[in-house]
DRENROPA-43474 format. One record per atom (N, C-alpha, C, O): residue in one letter; x, y, z; atom name; residue number from 1. Coordinates in steps of 0.2 Angstrom, whole numbers. Layout:
! residues N
[site "a", [X, Y, Z], "CA", NUM],
...
//
This chain:
! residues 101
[site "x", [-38, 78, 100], "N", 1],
[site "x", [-36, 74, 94], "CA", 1],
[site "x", [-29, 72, 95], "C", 1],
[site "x", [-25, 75, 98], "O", 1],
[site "x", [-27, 67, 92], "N", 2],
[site "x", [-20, 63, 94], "CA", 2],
[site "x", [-18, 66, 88], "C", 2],
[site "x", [-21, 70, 84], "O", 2],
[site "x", [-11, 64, 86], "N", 3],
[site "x", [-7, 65, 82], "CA", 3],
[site "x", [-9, 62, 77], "C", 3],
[site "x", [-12, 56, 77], "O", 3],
[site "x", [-7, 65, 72], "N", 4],
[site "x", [-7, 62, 63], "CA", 4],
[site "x", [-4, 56, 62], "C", 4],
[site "x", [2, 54, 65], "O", 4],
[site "x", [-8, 52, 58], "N", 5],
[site "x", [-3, 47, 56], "CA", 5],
[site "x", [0, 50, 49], "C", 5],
[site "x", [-3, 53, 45], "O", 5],
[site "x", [5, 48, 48], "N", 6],
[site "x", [10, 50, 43], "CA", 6],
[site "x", [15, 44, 43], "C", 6],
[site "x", [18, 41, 47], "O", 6],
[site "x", [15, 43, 36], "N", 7],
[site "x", [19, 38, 32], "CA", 7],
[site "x", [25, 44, 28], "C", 7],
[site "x", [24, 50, 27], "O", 7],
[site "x", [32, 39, 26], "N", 8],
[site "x", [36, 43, 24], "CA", 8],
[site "x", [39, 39, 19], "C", 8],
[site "x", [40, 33, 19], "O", 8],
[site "x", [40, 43, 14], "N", 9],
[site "x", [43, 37, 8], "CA", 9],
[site "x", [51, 39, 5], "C", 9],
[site "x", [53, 44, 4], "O", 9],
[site "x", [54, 34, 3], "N", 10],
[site "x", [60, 38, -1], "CA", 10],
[site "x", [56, 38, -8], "C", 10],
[site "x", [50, 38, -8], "O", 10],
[site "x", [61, 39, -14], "N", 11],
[site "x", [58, 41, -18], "CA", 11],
[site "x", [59, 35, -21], "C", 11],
[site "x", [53, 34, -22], "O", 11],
[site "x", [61, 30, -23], "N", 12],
[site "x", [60, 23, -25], "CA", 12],
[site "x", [53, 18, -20], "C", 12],
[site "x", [49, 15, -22], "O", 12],
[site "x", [53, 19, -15], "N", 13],
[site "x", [46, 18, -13], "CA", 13],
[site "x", [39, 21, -18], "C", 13],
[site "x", [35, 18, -21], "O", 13],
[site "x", [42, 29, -16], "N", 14],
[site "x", [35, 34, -21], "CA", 14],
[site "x", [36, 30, -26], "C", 14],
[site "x", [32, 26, -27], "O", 14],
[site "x", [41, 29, -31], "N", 15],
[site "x", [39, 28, -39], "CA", 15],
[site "x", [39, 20, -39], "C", 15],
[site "x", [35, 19, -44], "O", 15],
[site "x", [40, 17, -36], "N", 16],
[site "x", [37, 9, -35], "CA", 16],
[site "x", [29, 7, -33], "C", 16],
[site "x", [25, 3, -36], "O", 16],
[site "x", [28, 12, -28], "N", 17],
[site "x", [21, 13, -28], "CA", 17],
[site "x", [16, 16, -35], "C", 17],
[site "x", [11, 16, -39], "O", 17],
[site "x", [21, 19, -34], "N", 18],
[site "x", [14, 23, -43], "CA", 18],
[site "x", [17, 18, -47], "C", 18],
[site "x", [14, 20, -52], "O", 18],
[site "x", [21, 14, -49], "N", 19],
[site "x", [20, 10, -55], "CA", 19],
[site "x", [14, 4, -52], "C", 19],
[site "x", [11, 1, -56], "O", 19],
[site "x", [12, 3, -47], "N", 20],
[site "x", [6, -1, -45], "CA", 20],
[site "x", [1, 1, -49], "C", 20],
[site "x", [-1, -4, -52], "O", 20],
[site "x", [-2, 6, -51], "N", 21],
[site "x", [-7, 10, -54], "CA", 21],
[site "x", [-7, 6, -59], "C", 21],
[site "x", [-13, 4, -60], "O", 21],
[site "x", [-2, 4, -65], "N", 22],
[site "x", [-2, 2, -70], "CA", 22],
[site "x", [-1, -5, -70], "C", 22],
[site "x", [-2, -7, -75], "O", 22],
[site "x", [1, -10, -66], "N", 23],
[site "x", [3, -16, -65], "CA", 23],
[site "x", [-3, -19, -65], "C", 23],
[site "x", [-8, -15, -65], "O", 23],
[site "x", [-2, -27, -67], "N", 24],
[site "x", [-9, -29, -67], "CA", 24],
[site "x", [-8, -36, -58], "C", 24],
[site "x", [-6, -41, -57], "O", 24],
[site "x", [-12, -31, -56], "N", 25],
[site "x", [-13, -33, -49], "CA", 25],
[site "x", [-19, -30, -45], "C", 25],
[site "x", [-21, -24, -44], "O", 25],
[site "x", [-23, -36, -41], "N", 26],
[site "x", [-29, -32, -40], "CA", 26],
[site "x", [-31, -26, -37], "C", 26],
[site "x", [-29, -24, -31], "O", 26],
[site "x", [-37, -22, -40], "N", 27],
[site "x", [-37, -15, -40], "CA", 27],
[site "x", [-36, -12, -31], "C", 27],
[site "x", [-33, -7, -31], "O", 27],
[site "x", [-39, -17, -23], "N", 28],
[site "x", [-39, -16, -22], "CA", 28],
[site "x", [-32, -15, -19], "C", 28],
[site "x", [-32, -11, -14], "O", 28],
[site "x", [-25, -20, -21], "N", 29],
[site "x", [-17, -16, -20], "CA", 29],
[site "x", [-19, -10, -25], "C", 29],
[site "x", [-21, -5, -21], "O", 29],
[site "x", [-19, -8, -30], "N", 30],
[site "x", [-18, -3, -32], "CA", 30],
[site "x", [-20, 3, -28], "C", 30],
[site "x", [-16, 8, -29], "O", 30],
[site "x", [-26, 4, -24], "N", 31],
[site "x", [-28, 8, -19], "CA", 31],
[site "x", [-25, 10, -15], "C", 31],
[site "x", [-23, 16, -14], "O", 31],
[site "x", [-24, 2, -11], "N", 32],
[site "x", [-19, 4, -7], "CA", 32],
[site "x", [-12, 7, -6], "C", 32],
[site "x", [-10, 10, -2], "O", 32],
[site "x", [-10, 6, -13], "N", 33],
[site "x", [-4, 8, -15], "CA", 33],
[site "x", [-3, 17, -15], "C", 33],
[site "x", [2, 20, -13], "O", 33],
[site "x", [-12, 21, -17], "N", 34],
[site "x", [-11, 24, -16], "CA", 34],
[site "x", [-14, 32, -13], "C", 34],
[site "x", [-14, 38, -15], "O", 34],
[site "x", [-17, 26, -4], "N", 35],
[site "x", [-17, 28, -1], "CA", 35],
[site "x", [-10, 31, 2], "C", 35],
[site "x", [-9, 36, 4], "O", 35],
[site "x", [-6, 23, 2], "N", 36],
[site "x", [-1, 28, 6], "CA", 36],
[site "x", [4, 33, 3], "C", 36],
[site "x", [8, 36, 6], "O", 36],
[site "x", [3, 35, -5], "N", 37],
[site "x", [8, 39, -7], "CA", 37],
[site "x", [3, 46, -4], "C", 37],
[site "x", [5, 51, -2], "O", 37],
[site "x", [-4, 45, -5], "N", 38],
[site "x", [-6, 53, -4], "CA", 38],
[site "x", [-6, 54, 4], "C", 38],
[site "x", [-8, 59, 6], "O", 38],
[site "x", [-3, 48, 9], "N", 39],
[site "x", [-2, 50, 16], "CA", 39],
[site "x", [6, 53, 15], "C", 39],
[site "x", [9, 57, 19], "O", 39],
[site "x", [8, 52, 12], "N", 40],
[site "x", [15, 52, 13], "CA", 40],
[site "x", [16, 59, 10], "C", 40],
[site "x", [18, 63, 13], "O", 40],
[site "x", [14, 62, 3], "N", 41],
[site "x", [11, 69, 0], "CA", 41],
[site "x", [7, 73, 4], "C", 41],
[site "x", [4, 78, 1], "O", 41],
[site "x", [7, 72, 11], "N", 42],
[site "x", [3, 77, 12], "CA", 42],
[site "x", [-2, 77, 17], "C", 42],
[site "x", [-3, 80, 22], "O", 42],
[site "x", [-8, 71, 13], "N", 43],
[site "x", [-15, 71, 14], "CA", 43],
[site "x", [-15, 68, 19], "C", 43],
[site "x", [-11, 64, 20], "O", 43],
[site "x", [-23, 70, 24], "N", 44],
[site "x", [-23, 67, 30], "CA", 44],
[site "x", [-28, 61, 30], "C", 44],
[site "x", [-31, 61, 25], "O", 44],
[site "x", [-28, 57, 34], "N", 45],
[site "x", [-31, 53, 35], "CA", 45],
[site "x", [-41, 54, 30], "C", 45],
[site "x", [-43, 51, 25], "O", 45],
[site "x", [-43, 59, 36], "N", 46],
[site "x", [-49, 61, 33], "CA", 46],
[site "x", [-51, 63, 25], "C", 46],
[site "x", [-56, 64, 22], "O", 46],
[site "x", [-43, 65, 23], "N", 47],
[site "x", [-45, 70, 17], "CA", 47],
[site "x", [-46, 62, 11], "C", 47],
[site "x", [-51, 62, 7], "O", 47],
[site "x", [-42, 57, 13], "N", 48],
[site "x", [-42, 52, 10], "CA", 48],
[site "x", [-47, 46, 9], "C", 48],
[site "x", [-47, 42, 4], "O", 48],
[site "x", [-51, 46, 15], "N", 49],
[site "x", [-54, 41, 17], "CA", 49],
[site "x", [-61, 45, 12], "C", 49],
[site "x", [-65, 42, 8], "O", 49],
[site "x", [-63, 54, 12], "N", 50],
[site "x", [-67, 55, 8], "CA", 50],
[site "x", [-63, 56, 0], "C", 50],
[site "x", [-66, 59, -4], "O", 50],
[site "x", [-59, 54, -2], "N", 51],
[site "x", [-58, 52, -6], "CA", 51],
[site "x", [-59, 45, -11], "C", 51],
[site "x", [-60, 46, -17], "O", 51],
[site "x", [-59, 40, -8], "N", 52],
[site "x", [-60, 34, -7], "CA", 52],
[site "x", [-65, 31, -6], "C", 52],
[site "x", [-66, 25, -7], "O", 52],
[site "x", [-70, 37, -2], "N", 53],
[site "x", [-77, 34, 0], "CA", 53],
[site "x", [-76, 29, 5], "C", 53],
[site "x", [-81, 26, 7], "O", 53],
[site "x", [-69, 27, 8], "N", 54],
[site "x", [-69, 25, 12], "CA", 54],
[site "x", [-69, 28, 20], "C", 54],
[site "x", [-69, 34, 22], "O", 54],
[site "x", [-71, 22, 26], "N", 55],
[site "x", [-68, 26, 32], "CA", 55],
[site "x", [-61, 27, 33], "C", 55],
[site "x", [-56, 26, 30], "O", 55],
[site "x", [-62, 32, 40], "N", 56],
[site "x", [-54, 34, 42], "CA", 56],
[site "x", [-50, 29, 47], "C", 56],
[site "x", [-44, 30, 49], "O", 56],
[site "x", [-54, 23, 46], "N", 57],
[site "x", [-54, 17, 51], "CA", 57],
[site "x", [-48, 15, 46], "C", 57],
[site "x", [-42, 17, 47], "O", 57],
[site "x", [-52, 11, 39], "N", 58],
[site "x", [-50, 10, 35], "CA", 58],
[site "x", [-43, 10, 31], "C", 58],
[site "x", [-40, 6, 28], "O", 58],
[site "x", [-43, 18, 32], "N", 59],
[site "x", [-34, 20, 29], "CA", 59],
[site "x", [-31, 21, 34], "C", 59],
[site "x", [-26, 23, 33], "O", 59],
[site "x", [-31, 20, 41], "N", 60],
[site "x", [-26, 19, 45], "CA", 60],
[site "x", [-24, 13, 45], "C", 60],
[site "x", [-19, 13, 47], "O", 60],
[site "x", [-28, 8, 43], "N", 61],
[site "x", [-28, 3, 43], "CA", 61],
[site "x", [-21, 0, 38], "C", 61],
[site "x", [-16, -4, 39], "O", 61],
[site "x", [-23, 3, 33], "N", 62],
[site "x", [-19, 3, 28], "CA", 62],
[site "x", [-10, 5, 27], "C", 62],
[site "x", [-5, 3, 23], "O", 62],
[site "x", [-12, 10, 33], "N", 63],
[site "x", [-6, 14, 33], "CA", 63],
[site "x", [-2, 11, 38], "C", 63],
[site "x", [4, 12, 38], "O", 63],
[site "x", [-6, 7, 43], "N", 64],
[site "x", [-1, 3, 48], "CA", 64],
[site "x", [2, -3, 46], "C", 64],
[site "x", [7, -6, 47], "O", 64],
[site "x", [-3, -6, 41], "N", 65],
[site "x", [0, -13, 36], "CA", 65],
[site "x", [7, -9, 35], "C", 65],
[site "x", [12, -10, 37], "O", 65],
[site "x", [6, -6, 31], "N", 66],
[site "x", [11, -4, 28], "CA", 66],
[site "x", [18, -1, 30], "C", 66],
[site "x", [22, 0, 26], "O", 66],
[site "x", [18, 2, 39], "N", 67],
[site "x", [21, 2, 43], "CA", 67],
[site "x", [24, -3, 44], "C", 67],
[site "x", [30, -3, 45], "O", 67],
[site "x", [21, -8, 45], "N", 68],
[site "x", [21, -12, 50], "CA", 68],
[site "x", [27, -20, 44], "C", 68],
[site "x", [32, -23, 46], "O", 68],
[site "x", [23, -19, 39], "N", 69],
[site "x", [23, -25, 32], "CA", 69],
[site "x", [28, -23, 28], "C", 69],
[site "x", [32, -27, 27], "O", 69],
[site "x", [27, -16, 26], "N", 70],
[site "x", [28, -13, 20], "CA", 70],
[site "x", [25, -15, 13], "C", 70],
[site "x", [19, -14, 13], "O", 70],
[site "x", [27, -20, 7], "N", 71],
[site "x", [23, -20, 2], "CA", 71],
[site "x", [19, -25, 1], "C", 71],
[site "x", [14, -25, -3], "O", 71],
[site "x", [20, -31, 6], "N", 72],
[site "x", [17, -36, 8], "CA", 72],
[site "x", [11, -34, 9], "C", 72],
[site "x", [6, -37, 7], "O", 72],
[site "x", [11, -29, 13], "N", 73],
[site "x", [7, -26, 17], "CA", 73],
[site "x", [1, -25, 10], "C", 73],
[site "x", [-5, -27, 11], "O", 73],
[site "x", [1, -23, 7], "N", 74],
[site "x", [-1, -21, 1], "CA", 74],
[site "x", [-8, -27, 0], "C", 74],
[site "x", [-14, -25, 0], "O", 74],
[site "x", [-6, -32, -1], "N", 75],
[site "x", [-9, -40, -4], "CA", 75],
[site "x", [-13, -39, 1], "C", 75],
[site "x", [-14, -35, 6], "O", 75],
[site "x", [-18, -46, 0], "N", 76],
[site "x", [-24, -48, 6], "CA", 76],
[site "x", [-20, -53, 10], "C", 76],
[site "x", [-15, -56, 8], "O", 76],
[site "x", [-24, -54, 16], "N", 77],
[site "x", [-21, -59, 21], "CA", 77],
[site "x", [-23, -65, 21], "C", 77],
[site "x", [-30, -65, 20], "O", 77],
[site "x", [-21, -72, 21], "N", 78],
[site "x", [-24, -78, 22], "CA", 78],
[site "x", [-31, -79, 23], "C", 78],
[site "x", [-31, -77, 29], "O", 78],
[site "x", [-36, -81, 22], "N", 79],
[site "x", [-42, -83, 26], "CA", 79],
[site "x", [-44, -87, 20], "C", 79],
[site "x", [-41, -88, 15], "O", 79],
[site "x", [-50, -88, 21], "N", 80],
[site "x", [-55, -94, 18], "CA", 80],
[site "x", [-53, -93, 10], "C", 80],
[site "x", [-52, -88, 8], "O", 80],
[site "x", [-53, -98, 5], "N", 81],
[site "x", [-53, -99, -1], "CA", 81],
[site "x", [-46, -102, -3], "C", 81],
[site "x", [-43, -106, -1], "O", 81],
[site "x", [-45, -98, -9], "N", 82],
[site "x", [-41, -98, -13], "CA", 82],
[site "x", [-34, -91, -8], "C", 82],
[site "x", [-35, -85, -7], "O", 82],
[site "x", [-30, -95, -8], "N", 83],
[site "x", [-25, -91, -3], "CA", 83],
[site "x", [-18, -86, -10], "C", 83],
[site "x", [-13, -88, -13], "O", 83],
[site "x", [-20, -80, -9], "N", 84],
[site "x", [-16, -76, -14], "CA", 84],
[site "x", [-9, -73, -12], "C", 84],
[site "x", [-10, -69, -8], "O", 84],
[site "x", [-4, -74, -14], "N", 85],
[site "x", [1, -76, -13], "CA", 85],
[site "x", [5, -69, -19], "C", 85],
[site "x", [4, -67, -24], "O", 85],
[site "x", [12, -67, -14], "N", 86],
[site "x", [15, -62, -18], "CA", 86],
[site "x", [20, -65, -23], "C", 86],
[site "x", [24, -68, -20], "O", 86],
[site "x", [21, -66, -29], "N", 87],
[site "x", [22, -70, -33], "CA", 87],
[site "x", [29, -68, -33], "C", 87],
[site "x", [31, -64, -30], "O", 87],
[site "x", [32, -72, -37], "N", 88],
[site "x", [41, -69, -39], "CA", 88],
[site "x", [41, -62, -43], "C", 88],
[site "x", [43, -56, -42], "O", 88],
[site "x", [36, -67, -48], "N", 89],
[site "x", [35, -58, -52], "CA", 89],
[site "x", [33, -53, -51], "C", 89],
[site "x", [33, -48, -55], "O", 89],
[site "x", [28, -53, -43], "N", 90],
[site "x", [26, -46, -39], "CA", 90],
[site "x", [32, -44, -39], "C", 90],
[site "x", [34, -39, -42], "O", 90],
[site "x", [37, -46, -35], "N", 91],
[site "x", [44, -46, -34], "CA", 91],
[site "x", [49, -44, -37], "C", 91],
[site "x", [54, -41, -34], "O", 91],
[site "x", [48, -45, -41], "N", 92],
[site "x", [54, -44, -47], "CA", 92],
[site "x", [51, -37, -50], "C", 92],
[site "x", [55, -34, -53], "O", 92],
[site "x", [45, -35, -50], "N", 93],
[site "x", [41, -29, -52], "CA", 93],
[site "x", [43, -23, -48], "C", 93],
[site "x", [47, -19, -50], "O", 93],
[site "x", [42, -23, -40], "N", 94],
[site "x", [44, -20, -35], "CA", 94],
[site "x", [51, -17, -34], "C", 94],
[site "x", [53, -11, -33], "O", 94],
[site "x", [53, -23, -34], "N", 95],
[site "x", [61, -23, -32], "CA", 95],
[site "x", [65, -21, -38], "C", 95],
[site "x", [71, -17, -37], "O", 95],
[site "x", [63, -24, -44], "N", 96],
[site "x", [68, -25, -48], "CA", 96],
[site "x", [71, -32, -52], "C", 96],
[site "x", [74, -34, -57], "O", 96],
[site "x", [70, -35, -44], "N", 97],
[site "x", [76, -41, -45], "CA", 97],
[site "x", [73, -43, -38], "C", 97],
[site "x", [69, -39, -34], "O", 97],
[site "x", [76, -51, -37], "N", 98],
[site "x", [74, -53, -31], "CA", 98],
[site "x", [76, -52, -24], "C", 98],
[site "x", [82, -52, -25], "O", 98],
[site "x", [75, -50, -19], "N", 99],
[site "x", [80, -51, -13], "CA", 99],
[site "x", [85, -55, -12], "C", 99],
[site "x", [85, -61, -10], "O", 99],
[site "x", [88, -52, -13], "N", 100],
[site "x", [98, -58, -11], "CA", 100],
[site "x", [92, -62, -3], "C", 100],
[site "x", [88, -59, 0], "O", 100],
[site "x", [96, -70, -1], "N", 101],
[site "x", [95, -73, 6], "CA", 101],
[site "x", [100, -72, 11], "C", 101],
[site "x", [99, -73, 17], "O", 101],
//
C-alpha cells in the first residue's frame, strides 16, 4: 500500500470550507468542500469515499484538485453547455474581499 493521501488546512481554510455547507452553491462544491475537511481531520480516503457512497478514485480525485487548485478546485471544469464560473461574490464569500492584483 502507498502512502496516505493527506490534505492540511490552516484554520481559516477549515472555517472557510464549513461556511460552504451553508452558502448557496452547488451541493456538489459543498461535498467537495467537505471532503477535504474530513481528510484533513483525520479520515482516510476509504473511510470517506464509504461515507459519500462514493469511490476512492473519486476523493483522491478531489483531494488532488485541491492540492493542486485549491478552492477553484472546488467548482466543475469547463465542458459542454453552459460554462460555470467562480463568480466575485464566490470570492468575496471565501476570501472576505477580493484578491489585491
Amino acid at each position: 500500500m502507498g502512502a496516505r493521501l493527506r490534505v492540511f488546512l490552516t484554520r481559516e481554510q477549515d472555517r472557510s470550507l464549513l461556511k460552504l455547507r451553508t452558502a448557496d452553491v452547488p451541493q456538489k462544491v459543498k461535498d467537495r468542500a467537505e471532503v477535504i475537511r474530513l481528510n484533513a481531520h483525520g479520515w482516510y480516503v476509504e473511510k470517506i469515499a464509504v461515507h459519500f457512497n462514493w469511490t476512492p478514485q473519486t476523493v483522491k480525485e478531489v483531494l488532488h484538485k485541491w492540492q493542486k487548485l485549491g478552492v477553484e478546485g472546488l467548482w466543475e471544469l469547463p465542458g459542454r453547455g453552459v460554462k460555470p464560473k467562480l463568480s466575485e461574490v464566490d470570492i468575496i464569500f471565501f476570501f472576505g474581499r477580493m484578491p489585491k492584483n
